[in-house]
C-alpha positions in Angstrom: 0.0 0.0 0.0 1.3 3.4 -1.0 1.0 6.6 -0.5 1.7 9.9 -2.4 2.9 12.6 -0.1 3.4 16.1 -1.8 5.1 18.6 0.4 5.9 22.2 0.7 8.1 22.1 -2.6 5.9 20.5 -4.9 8.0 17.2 -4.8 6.3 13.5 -4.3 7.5 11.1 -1.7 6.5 7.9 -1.5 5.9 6.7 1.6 5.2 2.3 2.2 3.7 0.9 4.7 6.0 -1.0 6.3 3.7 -3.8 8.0 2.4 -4.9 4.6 6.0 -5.4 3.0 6.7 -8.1 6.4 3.9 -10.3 5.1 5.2 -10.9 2.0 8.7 -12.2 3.0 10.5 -11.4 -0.5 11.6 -8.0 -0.1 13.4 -7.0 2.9 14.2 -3.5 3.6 16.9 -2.0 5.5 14.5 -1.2 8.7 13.1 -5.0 8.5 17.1 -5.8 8.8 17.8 -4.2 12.2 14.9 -4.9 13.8 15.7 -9.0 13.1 19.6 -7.8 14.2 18.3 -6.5 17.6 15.6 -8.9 18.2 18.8 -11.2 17.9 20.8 -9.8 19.5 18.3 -9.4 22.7 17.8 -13.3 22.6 21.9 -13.9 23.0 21.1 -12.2 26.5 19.4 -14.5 28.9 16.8 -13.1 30.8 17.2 -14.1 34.2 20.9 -12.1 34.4 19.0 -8.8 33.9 16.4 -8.8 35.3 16.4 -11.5 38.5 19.6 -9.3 39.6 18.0 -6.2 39.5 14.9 -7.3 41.4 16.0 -9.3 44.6 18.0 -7.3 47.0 21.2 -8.6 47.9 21.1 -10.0 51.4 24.9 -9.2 53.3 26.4 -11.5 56.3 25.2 -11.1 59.5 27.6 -10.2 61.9 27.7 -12.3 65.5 29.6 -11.2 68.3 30.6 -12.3 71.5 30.8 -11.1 74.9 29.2 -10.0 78.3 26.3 -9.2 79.5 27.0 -5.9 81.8 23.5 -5.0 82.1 19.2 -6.5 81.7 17.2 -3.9 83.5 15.0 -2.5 80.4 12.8 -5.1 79.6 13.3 -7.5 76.8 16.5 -5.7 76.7 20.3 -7.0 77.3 23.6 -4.5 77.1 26.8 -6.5 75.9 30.0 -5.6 76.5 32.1 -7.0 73.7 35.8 -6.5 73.8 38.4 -7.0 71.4 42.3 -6.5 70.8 43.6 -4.7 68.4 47.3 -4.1 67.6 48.9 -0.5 67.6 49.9 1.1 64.2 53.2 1.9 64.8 54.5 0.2 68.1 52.5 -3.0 67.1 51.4 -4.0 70.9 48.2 -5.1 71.0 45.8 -3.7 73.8 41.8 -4.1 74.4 38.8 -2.3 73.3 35.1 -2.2 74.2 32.4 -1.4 72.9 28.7 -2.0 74.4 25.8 -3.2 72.5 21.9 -3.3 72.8 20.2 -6.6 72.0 16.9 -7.6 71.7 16.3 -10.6 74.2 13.0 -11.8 73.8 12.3 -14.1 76.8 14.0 -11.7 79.4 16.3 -15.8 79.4 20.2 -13.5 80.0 21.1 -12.6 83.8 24.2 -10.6 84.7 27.8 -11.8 84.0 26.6 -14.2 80.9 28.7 -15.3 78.0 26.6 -14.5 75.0 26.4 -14.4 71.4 24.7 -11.7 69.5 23.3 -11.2 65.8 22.8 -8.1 63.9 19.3 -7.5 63.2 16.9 -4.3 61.8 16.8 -1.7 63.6 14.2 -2.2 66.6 14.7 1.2 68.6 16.7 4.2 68.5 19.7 2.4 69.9 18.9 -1.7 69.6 20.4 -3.2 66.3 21.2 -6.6 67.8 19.3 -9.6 68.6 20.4 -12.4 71.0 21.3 -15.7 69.4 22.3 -17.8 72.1 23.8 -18.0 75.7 27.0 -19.5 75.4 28.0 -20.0 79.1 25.9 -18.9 82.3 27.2 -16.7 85.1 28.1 -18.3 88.0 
Protein backbone atom coordinates (compact mmCIF):
# COMPACT_ATOMS: atom_id res chain seq x y z
CA UNK A 1 0.00 0.00 0.00
CA UNK A 2 1.29 3.39 -0.97
CA UNK A 3 0.97 6.63 -0.48
CA UNK A 4 1.69 9.87 -2.37
CA UNK A 5 2.92 12.61 -0.12
CA UNK A 6 3.35 16.13 -1.83
CA UNK A 7 5.10 18.64 0.38
CA UNK A 8 5.95 22.17 0.71
CA UNK A 9 8.14 22.12 -2.59
CA UNK A 10 5.93 20.45 -4.95
CA UNK A 11 7.95 17.21 -4.77
CA UNK A 12 6.32 13.52 -4.34
CA UNK A 13 7.48 11.12 -1.66
CA UNK A 14 6.51 7.89 -1.53
CA UNK A 15 5.87 6.70 1.61
CA UNK A 16 5.21 2.29 2.24
CA UNK A 17 3.69 0.90 4.68
CA UNK A 18 5.99 -1.04 6.26
CA UNK A 19 3.66 -3.76 7.96
CA UNK A 20 2.43 -4.92 4.62
CA UNK A 21 6.03 -5.44 3.02
CA UNK A 22 6.70 -8.14 6.42
CA UNK A 23 3.91 -10.26 5.14
CA UNK A 24 5.18 -10.86 2.03
CA UNK A 25 8.74 -12.24 2.96
CA UNK A 26 10.50 -11.45 -0.52
CA UNK A 27 11.62 -7.99 -0.12
CA UNK A 28 13.44 -6.97 2.93
CA UNK A 29 14.22 -3.55 3.64
CA UNK A 30 16.85 -2.03 5.45
CA UNK A 31 14.48 -1.25 8.66
CA UNK A 32 13.11 -4.97 8.53
CA UNK A 33 17.15 -5.78 8.84
CA UNK A 34 17.84 -4.16 12.17
CA UNK A 35 14.87 -4.93 13.78
CA UNK A 36 15.69 -8.95 13.11
CA UNK A 37 19.63 -7.80 14.23
CA UNK A 38 18.28 -6.48 17.59
CA UNK A 39 15.64 -8.90 18.20
CA UNK A 40 18.79 -11.17 17.89
CA UNK A 41 20.82 -9.84 19.54
CA UNK A 42 18.33 -9.44 22.73
CA UNK A 43 17.81 -13.34 22.62
CA UNK A 44 21.89 -13.89 22.97
CA UNK A 45 21.09 -12.18 26.48
CA UNK A 46 19.43 -14.54 28.87
CA UNK A 47 16.85 -13.13 30.84
CA UNK A 48 17.24 -14.11 34.15
CA UNK A 49 20.92 -12.10 34.36
CA UNK A 50 19.00 -8.76 33.86
CA UNK A 51 16.37 -8.81 35.29
CA UNK A 52 16.45 -11.48 38.48
CA UNK A 53 19.56 -9.33 39.60
CA UNK A 54 18.04 -6.19 39.55
CA UNK A 55 14.95 -7.33 41.39
CA UNK A 56 16.04 -9.26 44.56
CA UNK A 57 18.01 -7.32 47.02
CA UNK A 58 21.24 -8.58 47.91
CA UNK A 59 21.09 -9.99 51.45
CA UNK A 60 24.87 -9.20 53.30
CA UNK A 61 26.37 -11.54 56.31
CA UNK A 62 25.18 -11.10 59.51
CA UNK A 63 27.63 -10.21 61.92
CA UNK A 64 27.69 -12.30 65.53
CA UNK A 65 29.64 -11.23 68.27
CA UNK A 66 30.56 -12.26 71.51
CA UNK A 67 30.84 -11.05 74.89
CA UNK A 68 29.24 -10.04 78.26
CA UNK A 69 26.35 -9.17 79.47
CA UNK A 70 26.99 -5.87 81.80
CA UNK A 71 23.51 -5.04 82.05
CA UNK A 72 19.22 -6.50 81.66
CA UNK A 73 17.23 -3.92 83.46
CA UNK A 74 14.97 -2.50 80.37
CA UNK A 75 12.77 -5.14 79.60
CA UNK A 76 13.30 -7.53 76.80
CA UNK A 77 16.54 -5.70 76.69
CA UNK A 78 20.31 -6.98 77.31
CA UNK A 79 23.64 -4.55 77.14
CA UNK A 80 26.83 -6.50 75.86
CA UNK A 81 30.04 -5.56 76.54
CA UNK A 82 32.07 -6.98 73.66
CA UNK A 83 35.83 -6.52 73.76
CA UNK A 84 38.38 -7.00 71.41
CA UNK A 85 42.30 -6.50 70.81
CA UNK A 86 43.61 -4.74 68.39
CA UNK A 87 47.26 -4.08 67.64
CA UNK A 88 48.90 -0.46 67.61
CA UNK A 89 49.90 1.12 64.25
CA UNK A 90 53.18 1.93 64.84
CA UNK A 91 54.49 0.19 68.14
CA UNK A 92 52.53 -3.00 67.13
CA UNK A 93 51.42 -3.95 70.91
CA UNK A 94 48.25 -5.10 71.05
CA UNK A 95 45.80 -3.68 73.82
CA UNK A 96 41.83 -4.08 74.44
CA UNK A 97 38.76 -2.31 73.26
CA UNK A 98 35.13 -2.24 74.19
CA UNK A 99 32.38 -1.44 72.90
CA UNK A 100 28.68 -1.99 74.39
CA UNK A 101 25.76 -3.17 72.49
CA UNK A 102 21.88 -3.29 72.77
CA UNK A 103 20.19 -6.57 71.98
CA UNK A 104 16.87 -7.60 71.71
CA UNK A 105 16.28 -10.64 74.19
CA UNK A 106 12.97 -11.83 73.76
CA UNK A 107 12.26 -14.11 76.78
CA UNK A 108 13.96 -11.68 79.38
CA UNK A 109 16.26 -15.78 79.43
CA UNK A 110 20.23 -13.51 80.04
CA UNK A 111 21.08 -12.63 83.78
CA UNK A 112 24.17 -10.62 84.70
CA UNK A 113 27.78 -11.82 84.01
CA UNK A 114 26.57 -14.15 80.88
CA UNK A 115 28.69 -15.26 77.96
CA UNK A 116 26.65 -14.50 75.02
CA UNK A 117 26.40 -14.37 71.39
CA UNK A 118 24.69 -11.68 69.48
CA UNK A 119 23.25 -11.16 65.80
CA UNK A 120 22.79 -8.11 63.86
CA UNK A 121 19.28 -7.50 63.18
CA UNK A 122 16.90 -4.32 61.79
CA UNK A 123 16.81 -1.66 63.58
CA UNK A 124 14.20 -2.21 66.61
CA UNK A 125 14.71 1.24 68.64
CA UNK A 126 16.74 4.17 68.46
CA UNK A 127 19.69 2.43 69.90
CA UNK A 128 18.90 -1.68 69.55
CA UNK A 129 20.37 -3.23 66.31
CA UNK A 130 21.22 -6.57 67.85
CA UNK A 131 19.30 -9.61 68.63
CA UNK A 132 20.37 -12.42 71.04
CA UNK A 133 21.27 -15.67 69.39
CA UNK A 134 22.29 -17.81 72.09
CA UNK A 135 23.77 -18.03 75.73
CA UNK A 136 27.04 -19.55 75.44
CA UNK A 137 28.04 -19.97 79.06
CA UNK A 138 25.90 -18.93 82.27
CA UNK A 139 27.21 -16.65 85.08
CA UNK A 140 28.11 -18.33 88.01
Amino acid sequence: MEENIITNEGTNLVNTNESNNLGSGTETTETQVSETAVAEAKSEVPVAETKAEKAEPKVGRRRILEGRVVSNKPNKTIIVLVERYVQHPLYKKYYKRSKKFMAHDEKNECQVGDLVRIMEWRPLSRRKRWMLKEIVERAK
